[in-house]
Backbone as a printed PyTorch tensor [residue, N CA C, xyz], in Angstrom:
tensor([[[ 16.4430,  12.1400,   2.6530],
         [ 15.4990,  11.0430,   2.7570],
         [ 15.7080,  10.0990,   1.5680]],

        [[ 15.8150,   8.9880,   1.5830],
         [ 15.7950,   7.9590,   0.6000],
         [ 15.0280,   7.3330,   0.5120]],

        [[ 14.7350,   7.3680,  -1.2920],
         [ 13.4110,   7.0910,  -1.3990],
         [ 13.0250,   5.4970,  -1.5140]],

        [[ 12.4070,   4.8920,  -1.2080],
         [ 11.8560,   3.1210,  -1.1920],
         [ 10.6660,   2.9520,  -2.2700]],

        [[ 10.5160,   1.0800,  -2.6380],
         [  9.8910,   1.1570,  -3.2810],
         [  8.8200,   0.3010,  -2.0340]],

        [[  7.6580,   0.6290,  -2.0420],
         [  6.1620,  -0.4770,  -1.3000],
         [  5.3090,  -0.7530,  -2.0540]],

        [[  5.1810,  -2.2500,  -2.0230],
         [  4.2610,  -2.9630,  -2.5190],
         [  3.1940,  -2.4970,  -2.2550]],

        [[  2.1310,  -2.2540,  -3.2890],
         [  0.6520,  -2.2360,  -3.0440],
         [ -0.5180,  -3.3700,  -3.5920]],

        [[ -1.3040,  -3.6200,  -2.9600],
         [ -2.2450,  -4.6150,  -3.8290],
         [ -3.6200,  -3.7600,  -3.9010]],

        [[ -3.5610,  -4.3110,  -5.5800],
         [ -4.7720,  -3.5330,  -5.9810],
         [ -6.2650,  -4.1120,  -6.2870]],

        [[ -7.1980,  -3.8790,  -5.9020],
         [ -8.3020,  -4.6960,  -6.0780],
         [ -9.1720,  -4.0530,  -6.6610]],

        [[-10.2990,  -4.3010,  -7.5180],
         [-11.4460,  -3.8620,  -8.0600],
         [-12.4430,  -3.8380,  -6.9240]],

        [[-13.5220,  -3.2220,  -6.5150],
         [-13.8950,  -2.6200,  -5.7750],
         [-15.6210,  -2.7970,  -6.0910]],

        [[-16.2700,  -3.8260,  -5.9180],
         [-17.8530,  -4.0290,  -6.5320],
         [-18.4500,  -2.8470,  -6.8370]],

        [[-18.4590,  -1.9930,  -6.0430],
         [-19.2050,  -0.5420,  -6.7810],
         [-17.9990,   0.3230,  -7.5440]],

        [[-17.1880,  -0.4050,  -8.5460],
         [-16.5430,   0.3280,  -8.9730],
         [-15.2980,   0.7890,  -9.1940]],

        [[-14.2500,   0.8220,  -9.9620],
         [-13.0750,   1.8380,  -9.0360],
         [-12.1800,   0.3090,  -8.2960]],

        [[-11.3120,   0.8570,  -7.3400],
         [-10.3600,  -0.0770,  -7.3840],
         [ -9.9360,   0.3020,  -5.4110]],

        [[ -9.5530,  -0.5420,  -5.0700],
         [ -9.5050,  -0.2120,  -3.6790],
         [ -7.5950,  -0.7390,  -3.5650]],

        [[ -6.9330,  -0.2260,  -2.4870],
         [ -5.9450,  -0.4520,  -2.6520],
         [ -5.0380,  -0.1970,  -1.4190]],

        [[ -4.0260,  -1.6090,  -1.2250],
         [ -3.5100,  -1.3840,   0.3190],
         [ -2.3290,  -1.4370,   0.0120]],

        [[ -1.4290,  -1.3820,   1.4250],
         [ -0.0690,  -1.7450,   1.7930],
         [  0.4980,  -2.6200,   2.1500]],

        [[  1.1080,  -3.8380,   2.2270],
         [  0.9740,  -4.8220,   2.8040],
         [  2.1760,  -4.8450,   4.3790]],

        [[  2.9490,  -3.8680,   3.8790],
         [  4.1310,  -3.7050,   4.5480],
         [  3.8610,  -2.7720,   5.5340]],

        [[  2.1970,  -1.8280,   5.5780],
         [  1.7080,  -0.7440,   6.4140],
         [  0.6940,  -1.4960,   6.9200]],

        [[  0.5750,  -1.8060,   8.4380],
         [ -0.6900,  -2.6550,   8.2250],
         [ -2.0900,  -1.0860,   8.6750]],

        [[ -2.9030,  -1.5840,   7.8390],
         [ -4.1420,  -0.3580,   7.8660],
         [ -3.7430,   0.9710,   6.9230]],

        [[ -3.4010,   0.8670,   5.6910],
         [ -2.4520,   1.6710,   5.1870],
         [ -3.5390,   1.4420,   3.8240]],

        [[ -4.5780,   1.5940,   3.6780],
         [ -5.8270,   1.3830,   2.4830],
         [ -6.0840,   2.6520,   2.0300]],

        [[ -6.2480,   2.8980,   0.6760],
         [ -7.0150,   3.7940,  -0.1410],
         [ -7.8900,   3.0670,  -1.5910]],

        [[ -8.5270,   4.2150,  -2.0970],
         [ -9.2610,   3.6800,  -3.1020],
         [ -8.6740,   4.7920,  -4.3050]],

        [[ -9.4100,   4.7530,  -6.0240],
         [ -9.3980,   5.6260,  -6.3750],
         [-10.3370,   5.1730,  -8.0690]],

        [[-11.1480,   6.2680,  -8.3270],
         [-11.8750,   5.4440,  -9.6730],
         [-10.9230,   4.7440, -10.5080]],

        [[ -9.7910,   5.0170, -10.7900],
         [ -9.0210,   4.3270, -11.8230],
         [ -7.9680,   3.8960, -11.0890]],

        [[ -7.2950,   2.8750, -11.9700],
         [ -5.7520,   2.4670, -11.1500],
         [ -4.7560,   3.8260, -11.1800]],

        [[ -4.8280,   4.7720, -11.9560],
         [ -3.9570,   5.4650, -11.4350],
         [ -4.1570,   6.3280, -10.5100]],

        [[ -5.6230,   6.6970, -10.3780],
         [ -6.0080,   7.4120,  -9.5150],
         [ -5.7440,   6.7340,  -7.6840]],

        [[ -5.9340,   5.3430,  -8.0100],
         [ -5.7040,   4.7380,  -6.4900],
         [ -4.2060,   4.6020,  -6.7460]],

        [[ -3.4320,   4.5270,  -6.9690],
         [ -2.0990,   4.2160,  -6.9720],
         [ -1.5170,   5.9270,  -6.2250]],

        [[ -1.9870,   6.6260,  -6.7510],
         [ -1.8380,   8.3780,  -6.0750],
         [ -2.2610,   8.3680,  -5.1190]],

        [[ -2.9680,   7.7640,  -4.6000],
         [ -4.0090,   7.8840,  -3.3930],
         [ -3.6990,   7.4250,  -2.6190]],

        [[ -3.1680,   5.8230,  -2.6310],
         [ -2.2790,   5.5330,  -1.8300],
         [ -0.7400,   5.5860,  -1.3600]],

        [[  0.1460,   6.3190,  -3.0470],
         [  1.2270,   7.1480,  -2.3890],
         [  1.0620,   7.7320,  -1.0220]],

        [[ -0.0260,   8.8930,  -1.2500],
         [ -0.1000,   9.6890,  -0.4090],
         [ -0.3430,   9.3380,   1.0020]],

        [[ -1.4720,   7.9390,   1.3530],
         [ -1.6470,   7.4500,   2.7970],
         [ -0.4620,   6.9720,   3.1130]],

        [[  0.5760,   6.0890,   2.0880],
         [  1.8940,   5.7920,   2.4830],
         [  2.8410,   6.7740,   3.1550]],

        [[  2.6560,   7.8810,   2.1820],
         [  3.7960,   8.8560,   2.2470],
         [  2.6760,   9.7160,   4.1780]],

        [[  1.9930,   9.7610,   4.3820],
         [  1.0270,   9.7640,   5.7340],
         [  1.7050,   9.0410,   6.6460]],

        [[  1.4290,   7.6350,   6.3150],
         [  1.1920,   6.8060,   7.8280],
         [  3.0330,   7.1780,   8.1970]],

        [[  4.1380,   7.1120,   7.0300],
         [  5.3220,   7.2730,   7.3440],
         [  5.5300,   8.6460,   8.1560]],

        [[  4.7520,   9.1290,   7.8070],
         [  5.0540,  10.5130,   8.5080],
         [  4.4990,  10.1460,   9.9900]],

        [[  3.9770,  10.0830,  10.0900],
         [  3.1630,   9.6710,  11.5410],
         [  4.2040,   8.6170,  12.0220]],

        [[  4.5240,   7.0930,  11.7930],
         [  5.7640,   6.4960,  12.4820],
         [  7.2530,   7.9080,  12.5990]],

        [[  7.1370,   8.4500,  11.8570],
         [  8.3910,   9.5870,  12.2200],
         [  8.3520,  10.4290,  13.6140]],

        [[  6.9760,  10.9920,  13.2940],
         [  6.3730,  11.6680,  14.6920],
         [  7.0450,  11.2630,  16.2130]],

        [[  6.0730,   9.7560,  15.8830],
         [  6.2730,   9.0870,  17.0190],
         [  7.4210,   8.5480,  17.5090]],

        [[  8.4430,   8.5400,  16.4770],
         [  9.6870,   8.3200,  16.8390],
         [ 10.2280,   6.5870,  16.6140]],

        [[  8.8100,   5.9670,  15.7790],
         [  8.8140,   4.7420,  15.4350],
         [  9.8470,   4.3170,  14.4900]],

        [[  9.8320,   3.1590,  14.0350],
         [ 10.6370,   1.9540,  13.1510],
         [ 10.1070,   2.0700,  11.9390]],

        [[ 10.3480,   2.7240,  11.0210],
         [  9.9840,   2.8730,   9.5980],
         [  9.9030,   1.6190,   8.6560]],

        [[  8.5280,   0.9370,   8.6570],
         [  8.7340,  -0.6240,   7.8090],
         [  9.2720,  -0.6510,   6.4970]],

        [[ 10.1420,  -1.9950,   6.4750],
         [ 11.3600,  -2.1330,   5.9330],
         [ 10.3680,  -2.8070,   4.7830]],

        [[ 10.2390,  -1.8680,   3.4100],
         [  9.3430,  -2.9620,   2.1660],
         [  9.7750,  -4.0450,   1.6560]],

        [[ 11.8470,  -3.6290,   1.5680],
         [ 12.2310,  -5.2970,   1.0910],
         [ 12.5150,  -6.2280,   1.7890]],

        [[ 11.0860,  -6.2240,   3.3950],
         [ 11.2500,  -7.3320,   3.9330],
         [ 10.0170,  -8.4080,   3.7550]],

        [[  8.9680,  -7.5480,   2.7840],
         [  8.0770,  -8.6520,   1.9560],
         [  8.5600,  -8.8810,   0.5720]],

        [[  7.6920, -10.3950,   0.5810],
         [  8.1450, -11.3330,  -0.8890],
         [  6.7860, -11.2430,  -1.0030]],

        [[  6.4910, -11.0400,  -2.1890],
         [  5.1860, -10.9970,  -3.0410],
         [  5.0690, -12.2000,  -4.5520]],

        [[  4.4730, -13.3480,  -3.8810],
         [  4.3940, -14.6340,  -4.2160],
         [  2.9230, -14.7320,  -4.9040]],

        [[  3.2150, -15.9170,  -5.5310],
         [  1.6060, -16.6850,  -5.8280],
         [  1.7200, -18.0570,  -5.5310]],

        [[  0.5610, -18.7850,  -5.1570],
         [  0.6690, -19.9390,  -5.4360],
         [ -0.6800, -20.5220,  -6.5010]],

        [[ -0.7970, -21.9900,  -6.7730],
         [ -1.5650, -22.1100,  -7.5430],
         [ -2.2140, -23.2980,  -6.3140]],

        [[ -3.7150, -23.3780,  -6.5550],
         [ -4.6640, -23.9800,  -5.8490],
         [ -5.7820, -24.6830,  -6.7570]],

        [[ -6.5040, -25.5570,  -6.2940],
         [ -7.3710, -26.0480,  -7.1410],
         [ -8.7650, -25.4190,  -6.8970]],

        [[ -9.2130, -24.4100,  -8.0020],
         [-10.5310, -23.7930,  -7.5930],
         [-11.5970, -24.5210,  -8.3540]]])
């Protein structure tokens, strides 16, 4: 198995703690009190939902097919 790298975005979480997705998994969310704690947390739903596209015999999403950009806006 070769291992990939997936983008995650991490957010602070109003009650707390930090919530945290996949962008390249769609529905691929965890949380965890600290950033490292959600960063583990969502390894693991990653290292999940992949297992489950395996199952099924699915298309394993390709991470270096997102660009993770900013732009600037007038707030």
């Amino acid at each position: 198995m070769i291992a990939k790298s997936f983008p995650v975005v991490l957010e602070p979480d109003e009650d707390g703690g930090y919530v945290v997705s996949c962008p390249v998994i769609l529905g691929c969310y965890s949380q965890g009190d600290s950033l490292r704690e959600a960063l583990e947390n969502i390894k693991d739903a990653i290292e999940l939902c992949l297992e489950v596209y395996r199952e099924r015999g699915e298309i394993i999403p390709n991470p270096d097919t997102i660009t993770i950009g900013n732009v600037v806006v007038q707030a």
